[in-house]
MOPAC internal coordinates of N, CA, C and O (Angstrom, degrees):
PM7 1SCF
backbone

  N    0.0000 0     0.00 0     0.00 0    0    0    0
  C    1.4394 1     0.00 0     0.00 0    1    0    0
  C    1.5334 1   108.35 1     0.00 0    2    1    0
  O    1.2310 1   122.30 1   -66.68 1    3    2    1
  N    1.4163 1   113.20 1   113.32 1    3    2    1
  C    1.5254 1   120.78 1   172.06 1    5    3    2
  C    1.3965 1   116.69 1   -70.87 1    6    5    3
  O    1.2310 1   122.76 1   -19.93 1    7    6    5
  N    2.0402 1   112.32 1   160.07 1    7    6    5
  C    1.7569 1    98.51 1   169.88 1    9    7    6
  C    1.5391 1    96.67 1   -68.13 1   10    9    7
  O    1.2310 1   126.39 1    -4.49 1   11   10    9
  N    1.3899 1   105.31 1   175.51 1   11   10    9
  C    1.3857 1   149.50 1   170.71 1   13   11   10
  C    1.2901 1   109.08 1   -87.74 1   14   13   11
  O    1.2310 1   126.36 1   -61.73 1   15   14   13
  N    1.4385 1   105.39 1   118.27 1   15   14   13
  C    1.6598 1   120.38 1   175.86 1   17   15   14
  C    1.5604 1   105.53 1   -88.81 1   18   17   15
  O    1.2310 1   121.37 1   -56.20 1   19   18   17
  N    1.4718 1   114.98 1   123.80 1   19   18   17
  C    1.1989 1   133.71 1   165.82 1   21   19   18
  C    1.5336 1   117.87 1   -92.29 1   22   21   19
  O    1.2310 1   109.02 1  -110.09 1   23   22   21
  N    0.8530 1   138.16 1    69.91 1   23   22   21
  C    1.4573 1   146.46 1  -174.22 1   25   23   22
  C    1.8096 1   107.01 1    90.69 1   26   25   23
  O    1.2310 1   130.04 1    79.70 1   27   26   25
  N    1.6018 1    98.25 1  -100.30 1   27   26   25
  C    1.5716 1    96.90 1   158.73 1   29   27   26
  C    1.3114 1   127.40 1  -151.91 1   30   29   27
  O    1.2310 1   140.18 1  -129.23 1   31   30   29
  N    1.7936 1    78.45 1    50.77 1   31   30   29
  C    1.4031 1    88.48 1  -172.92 1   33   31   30
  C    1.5273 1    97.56 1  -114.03 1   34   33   31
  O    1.2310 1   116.80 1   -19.70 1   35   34   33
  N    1.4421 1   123.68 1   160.30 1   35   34   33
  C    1.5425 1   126.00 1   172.57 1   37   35   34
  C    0.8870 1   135.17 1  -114.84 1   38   37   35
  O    1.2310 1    99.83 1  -107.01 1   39   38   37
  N    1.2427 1   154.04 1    72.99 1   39   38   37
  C    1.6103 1   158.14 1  -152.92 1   41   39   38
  C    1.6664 1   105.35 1    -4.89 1   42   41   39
  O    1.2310 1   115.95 1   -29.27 1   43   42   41
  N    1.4712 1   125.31 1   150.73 1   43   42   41
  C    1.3943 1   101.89 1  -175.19 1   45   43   42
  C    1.7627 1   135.43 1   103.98 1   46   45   43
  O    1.2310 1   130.38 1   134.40 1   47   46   45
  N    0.9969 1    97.58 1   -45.60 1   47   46   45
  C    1.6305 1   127.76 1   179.17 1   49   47   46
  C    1.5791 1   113.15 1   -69.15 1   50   49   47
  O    1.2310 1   118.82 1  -115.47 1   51   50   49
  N    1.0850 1   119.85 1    64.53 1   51   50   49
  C    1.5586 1   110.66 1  -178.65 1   53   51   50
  C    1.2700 1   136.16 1  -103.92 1   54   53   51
  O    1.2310 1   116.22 1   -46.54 1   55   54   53
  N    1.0244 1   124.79 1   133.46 1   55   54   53
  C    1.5412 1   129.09 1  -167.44 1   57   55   54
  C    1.4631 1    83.71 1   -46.64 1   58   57   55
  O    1.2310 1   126.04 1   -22.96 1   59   58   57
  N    1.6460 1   106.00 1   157.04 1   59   58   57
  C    1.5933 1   137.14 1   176.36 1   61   59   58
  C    1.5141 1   103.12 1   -75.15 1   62   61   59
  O    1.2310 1   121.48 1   133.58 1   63   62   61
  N    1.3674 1   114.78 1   -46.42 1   63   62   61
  C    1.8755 1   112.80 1  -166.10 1   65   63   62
  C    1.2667 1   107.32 1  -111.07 1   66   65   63
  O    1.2310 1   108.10 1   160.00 1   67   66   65
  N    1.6522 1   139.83 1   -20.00 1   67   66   65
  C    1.2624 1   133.47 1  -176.00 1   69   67   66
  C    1.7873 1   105.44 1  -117.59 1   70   69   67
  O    1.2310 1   115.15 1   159.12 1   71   70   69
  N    1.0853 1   126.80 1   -20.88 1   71   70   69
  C    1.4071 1   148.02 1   159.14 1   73   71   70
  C    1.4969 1    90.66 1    71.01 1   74   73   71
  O    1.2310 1   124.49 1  -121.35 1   75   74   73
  N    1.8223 1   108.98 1    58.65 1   75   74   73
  C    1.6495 1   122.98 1  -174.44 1   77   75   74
  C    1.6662 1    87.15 1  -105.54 1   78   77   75
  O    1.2310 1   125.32 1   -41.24 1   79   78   77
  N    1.5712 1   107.38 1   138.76 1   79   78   77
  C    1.5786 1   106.17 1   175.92 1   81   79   78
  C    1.7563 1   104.64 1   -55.95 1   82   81   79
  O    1.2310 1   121.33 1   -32.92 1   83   82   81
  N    1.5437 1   115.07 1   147.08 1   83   82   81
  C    0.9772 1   100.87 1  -176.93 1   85   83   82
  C    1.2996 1   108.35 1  -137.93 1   86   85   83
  O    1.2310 1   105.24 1   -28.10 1   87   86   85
  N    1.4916 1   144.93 1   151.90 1   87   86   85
  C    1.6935 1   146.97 1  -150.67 1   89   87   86
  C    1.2464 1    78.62 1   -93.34 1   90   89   87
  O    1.2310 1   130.49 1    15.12 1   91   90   89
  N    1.4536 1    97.38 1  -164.88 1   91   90   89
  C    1.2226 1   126.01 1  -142.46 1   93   91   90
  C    1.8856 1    87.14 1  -172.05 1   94   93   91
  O    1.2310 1   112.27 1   -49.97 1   95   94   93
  N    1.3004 1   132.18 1   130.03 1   95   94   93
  C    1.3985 1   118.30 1   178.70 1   97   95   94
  C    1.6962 1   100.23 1  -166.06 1   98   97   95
  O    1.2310 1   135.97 1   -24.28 1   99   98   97
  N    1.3356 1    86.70 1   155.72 1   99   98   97
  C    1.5992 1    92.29 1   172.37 1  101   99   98
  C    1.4869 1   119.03 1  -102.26 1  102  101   99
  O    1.2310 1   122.68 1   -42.14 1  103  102  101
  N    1.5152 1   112.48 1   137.86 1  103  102  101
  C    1.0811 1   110.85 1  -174.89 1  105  103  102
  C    2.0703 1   123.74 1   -93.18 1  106  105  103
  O    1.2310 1   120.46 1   -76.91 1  107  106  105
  N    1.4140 1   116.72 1   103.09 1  107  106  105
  C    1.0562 1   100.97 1  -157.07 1  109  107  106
  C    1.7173 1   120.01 1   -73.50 1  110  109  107
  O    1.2310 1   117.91 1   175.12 1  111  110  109
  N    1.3607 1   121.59 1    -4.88 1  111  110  109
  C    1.2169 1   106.94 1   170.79 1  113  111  110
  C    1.5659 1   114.31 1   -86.24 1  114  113  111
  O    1.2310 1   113.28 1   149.36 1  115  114  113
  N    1.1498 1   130.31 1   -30.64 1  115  114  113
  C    1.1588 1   107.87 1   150.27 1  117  115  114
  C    2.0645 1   156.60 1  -105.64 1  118  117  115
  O    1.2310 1   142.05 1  -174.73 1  119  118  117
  N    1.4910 1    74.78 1     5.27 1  119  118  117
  C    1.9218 1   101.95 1   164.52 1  121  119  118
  C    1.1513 1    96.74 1    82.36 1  122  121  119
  O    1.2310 1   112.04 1  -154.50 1  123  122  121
  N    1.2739 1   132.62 1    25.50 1  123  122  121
  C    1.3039 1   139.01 1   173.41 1  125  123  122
  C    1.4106 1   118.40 1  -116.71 1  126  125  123
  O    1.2310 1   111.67 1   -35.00 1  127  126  125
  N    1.4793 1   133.31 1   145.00 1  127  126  125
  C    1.3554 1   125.46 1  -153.44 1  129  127  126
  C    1.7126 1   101.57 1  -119.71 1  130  129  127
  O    1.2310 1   121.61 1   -37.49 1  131  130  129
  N    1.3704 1   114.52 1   142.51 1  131  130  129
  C    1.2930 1   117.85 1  -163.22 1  133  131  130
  C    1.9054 1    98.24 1  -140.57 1  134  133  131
  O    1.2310 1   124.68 1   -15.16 1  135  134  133
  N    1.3598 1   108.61 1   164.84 1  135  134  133
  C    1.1352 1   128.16 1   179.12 1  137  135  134
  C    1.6905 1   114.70 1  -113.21 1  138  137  135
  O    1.2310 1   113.48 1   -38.29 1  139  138  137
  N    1.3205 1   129.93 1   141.71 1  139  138  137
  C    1.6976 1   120.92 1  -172.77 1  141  139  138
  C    1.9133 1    87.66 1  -155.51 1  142  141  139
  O    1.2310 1   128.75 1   -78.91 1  143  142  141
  N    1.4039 1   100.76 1   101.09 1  143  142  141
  C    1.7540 1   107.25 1   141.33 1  145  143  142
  C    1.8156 1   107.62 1   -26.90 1  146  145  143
  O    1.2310 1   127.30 1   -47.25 1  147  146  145
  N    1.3577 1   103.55 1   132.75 1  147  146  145
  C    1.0183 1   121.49 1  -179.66 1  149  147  146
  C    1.4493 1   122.66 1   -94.50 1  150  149  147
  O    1.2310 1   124.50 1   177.50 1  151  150  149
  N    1.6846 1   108.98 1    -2.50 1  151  150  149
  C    1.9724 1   105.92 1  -155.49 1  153  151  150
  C    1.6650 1    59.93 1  -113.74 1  154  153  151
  O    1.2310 1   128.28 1   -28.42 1  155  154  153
  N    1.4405 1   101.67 1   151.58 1  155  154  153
  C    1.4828 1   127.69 1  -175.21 1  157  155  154
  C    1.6843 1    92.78 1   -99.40 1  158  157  155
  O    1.2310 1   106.52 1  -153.99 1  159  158  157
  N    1.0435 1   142.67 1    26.01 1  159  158  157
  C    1.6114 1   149.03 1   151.72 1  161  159  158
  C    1.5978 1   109.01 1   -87.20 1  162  161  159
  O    1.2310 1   121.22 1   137.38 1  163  162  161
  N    1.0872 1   115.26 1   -42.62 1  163  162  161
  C    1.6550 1   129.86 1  -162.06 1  165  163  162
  C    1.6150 1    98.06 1   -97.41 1  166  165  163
  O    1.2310 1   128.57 1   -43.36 1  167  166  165
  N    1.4360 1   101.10 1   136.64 1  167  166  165
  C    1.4317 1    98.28 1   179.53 1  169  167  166
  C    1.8989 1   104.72 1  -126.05 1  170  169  167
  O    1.2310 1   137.88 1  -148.89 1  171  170  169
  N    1.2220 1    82.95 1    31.11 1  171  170  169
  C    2.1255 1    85.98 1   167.30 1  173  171  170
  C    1.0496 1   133.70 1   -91.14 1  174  173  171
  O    1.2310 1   115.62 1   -73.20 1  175  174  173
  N    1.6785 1   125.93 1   106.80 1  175  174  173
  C    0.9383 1   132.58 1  -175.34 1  177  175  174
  C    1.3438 1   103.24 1  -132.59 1  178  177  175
  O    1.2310 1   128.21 1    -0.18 1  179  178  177
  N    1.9500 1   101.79 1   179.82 1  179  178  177
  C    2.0015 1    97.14 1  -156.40 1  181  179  178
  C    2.0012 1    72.99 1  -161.54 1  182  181  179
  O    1.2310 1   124.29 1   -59.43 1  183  182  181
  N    1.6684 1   109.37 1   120.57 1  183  182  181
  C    0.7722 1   117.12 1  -165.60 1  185  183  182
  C    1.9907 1   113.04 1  -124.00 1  186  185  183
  O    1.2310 1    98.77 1   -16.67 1  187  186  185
  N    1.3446 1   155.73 1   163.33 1  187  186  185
  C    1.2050 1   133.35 1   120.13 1  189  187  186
  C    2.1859 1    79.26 1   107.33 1  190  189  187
  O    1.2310 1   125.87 1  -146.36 1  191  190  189
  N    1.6349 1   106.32 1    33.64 1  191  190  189
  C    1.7674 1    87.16 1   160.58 1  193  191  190
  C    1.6463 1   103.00 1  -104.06 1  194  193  191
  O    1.2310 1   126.94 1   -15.56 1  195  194  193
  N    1.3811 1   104.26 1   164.44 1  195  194  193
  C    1.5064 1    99.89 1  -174.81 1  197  195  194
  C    1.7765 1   104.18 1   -99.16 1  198  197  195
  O    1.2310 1   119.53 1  -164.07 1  199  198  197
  N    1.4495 1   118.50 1    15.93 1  199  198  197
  C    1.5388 1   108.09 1   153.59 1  201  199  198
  C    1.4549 1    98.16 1  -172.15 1  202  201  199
  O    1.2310 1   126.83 1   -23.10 1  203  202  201
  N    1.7826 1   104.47 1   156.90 1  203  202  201
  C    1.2598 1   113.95 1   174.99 1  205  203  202
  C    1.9926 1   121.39 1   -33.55 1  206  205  203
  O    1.2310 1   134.37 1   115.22 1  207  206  205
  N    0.6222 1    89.81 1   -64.78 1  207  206  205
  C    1.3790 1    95.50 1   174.75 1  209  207  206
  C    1.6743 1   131.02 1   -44.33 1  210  209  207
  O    1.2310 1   122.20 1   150.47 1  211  210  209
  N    1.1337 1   113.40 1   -29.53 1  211  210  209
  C    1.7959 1   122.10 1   161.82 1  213  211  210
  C    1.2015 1   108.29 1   -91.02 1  214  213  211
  O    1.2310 1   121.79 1   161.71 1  215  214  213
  N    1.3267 1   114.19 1   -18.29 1  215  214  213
  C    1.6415 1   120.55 1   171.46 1  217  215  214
  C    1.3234 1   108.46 1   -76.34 1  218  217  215
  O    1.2310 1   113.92 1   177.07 1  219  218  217
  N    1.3868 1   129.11 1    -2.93 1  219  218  217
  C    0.9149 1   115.85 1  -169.16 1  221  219  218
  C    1.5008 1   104.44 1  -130.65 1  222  221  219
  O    1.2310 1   112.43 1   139.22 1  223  222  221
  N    1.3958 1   131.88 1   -40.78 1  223  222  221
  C    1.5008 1   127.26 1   131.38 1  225  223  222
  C    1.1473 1   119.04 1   -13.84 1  226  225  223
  O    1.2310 1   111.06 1   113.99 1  227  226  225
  N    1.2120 1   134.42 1   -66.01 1  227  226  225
  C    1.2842 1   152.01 1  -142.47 1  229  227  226
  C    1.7778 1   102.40 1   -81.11 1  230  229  227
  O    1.2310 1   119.90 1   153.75 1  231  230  229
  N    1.4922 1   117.81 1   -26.25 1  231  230  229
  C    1.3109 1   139.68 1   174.84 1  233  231  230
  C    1.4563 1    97.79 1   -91.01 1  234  233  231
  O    1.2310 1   108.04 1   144.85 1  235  234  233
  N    1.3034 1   139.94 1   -35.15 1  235  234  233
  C    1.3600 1   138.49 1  -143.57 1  237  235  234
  C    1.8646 1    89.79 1  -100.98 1  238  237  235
  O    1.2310 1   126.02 1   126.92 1  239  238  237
  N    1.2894 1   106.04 1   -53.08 1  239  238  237
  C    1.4043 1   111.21 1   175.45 1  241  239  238
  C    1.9465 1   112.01 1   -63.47 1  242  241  239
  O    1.2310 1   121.28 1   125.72 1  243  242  241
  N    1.1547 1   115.16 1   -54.28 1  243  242  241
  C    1.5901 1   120.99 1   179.63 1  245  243  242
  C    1.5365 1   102.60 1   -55.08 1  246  245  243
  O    1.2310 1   107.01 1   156.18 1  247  246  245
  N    1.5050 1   141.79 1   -23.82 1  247  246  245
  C    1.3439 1   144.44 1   151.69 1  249  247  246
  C    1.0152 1   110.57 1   -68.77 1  250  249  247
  O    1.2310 1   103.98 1   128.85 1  251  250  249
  N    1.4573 1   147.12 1   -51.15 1  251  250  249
  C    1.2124 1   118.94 1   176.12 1  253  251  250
  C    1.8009 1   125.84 1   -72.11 1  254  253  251
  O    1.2310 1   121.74 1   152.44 1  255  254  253
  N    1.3210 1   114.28 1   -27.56 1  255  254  253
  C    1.1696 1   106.59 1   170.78 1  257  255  254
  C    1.7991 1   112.30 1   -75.23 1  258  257  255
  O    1.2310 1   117.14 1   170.00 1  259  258  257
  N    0.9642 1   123.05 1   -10.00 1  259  258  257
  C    1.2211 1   136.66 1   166.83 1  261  259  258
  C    1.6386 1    99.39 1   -54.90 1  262  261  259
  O    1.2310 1   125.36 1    99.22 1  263  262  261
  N    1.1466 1   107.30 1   -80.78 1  263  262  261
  C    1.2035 1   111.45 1  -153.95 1  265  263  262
  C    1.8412 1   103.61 1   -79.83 1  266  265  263
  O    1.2310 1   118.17 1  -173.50 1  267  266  265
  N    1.5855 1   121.09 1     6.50 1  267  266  265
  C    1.6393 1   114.07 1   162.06 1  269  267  266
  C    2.0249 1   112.06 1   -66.56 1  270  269  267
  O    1.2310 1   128.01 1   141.26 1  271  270  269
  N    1.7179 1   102.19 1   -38.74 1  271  270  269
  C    0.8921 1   118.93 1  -164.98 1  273  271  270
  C    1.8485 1   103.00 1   -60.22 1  274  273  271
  O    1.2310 1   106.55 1  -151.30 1  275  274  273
  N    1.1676 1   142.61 1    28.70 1  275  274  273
  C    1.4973 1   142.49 1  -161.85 1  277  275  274
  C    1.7284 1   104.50 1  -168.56 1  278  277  275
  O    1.2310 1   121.47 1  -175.59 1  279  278  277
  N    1.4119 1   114.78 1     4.41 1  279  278  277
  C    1.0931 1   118.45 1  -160.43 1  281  279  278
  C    1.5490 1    99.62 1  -114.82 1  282  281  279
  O    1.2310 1   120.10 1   180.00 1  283  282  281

C-alpha cells in the first residue's frame, strides 16, 4: 500500500526552515518543476529541476543539511 497523493503534494516533503508540508509543482512557463514553502513568513523555495523527482531530492537533501547546521 502506497502514500496518498493530495494534489501534488506527498506526505513527507518538508520545508528545510519551517518543516510546513511542502508541494512539489510544475512550472509552466518554463517546463521545469519547482518547490515554494507555503507559510508566507518563510521564503524557501528550490526552482529550475528538470523532473518531479530531483525536485524533490533536492528538497529532501537541502532539509537535511539544513537541519546539521543547529546540531
Amino acid at each position: 500500500m502506497g502514500r496518498k497523493y493530495v494534489r501534488d503534494l506527498r506526505w513527507g516533503w518538508q520545508c528545510p526552515r519551517c518543516e510546513t508540508d511542502v508541494p512539489v509543482s510544475r512550472d509552466p512557463s518554463t517546463e521545469t518543476f519547482r518547490w515554494e514553502c507555503p507559510t508566507e513568513s518563510c521564503l524557501s523555495v528550490g526552482f529550475g529541476f528538470s523532473s518531479r523527482r530531483k525536485a524533490r531530492i533536492a528538497l529532501r537533501e537541502y532539509h537535511e543539511r539544513y537541519q546539521e547546521i543547529y546540531r
